[in-house]
C-alpha positions in Angstrom: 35.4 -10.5 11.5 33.7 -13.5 9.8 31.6 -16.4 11.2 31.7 -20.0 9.5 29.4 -22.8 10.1 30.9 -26.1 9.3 28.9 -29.9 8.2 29.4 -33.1 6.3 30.3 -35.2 9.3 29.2 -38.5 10.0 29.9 -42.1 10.7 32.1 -43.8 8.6 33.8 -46.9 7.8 37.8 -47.4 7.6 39.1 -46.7 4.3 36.1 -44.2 3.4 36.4 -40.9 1.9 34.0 -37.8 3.8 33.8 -34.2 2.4 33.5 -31.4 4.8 32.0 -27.9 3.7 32.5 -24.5 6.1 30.5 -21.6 4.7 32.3 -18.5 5.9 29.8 -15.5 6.6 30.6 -11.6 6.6 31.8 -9.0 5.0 34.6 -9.8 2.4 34.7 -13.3 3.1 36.9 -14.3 0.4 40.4 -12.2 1.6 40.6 -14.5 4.8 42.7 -17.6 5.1 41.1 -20.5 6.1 42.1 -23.7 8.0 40.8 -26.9 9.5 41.8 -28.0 12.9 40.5 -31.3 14.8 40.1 -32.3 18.3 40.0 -35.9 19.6 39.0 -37.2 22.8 40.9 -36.6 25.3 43.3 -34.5 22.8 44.3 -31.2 22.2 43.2 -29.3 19.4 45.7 -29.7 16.3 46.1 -28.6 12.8 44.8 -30.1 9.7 45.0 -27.9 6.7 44.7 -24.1 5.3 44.6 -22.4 2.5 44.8 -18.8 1.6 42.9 -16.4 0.6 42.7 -17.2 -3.3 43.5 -20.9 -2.9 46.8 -20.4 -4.0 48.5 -21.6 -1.0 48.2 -24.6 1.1 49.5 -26.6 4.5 49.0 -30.1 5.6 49.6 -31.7 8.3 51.8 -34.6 8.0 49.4 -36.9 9.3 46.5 -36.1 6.6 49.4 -35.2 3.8 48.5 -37.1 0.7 45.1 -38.1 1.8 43.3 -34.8 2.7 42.9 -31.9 0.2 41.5 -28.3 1.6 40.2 -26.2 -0.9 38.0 -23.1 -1.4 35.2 -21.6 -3.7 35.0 -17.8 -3.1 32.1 -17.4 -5.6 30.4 -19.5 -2.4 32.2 -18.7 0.3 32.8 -22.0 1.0 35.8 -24.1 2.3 36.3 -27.9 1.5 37.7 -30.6 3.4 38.0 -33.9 1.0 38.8 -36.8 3.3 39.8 -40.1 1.3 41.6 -43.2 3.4 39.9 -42.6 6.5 41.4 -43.9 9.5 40.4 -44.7 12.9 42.7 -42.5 14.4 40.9 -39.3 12.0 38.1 -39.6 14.9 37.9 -36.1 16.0 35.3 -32.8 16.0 36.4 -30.7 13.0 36.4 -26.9 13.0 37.1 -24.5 10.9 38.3 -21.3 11.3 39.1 -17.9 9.6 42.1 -15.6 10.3 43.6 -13.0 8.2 46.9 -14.6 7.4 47.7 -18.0 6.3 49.4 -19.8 9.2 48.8 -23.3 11.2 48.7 -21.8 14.2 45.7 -21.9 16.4 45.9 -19.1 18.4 45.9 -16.7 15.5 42.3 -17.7 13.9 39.8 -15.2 15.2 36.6 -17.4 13.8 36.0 -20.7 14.8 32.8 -22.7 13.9 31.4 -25.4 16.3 32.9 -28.3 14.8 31.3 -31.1 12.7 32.0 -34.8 14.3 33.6 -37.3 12.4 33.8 -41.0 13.4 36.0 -43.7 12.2 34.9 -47.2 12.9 37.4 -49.6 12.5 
């Protein structure tokens, strides 16, 4: 099993871009999957993106498709969330998590982080 830590959150404006980093801790790192989920107020948790292992896979969901790109350095064991169009409705706590096959499925990541908030202002 892994740990991860995410940041990069903040305030932003509509229309802004945010990058989000997750540094993924333990042993062999770099042969877990990784994905980003968020949680609004008020909402339940739902799926962003994930990648696998070597970056050679990836799933959006169709709400960030086209403006959200995931993406990995293993050399840092570190997963990306680039955030560009920024809407209101992006408002959430992000988290990442680690599991050890490349689905969008919640229930199946074994490592989740604390989340990172990201704000939205209209």
């Amino acid at each position: 099993q892994v740990q991860v830590v995410e940041s990069g959150g903040g305030l932003v404006r509509t229309g802004d871009s945010l990058r989000l980093s997750c540094v993924v801790f333990g042993r062999t790192p770099d042969t877990y999957a990784m994905a980003w989920f968020r949680q609004g107020s008020g909402n339940e948790r739902e799926f962003v993106a994930a990648i696998n292992w070597n970056g050679g896979s990836t799933y959006y969901a169709d709400s960030v498709k086209g403006r959200f790109t995931i993406s990995r350095d293993n050399a840092k064991n570190t997963v990306y969330l680039q955030m560009n169009s920024l809407k209101p409705e992006d408002t959430a706590v992000y988290y990442c998590a680690a599991a050890e096959v490349l689905v969008t499925t919640a229930s199946a990541y074994t490592s989740w982080g604390q989340g990172t908030q990201v704000t939205v202002s209209s």
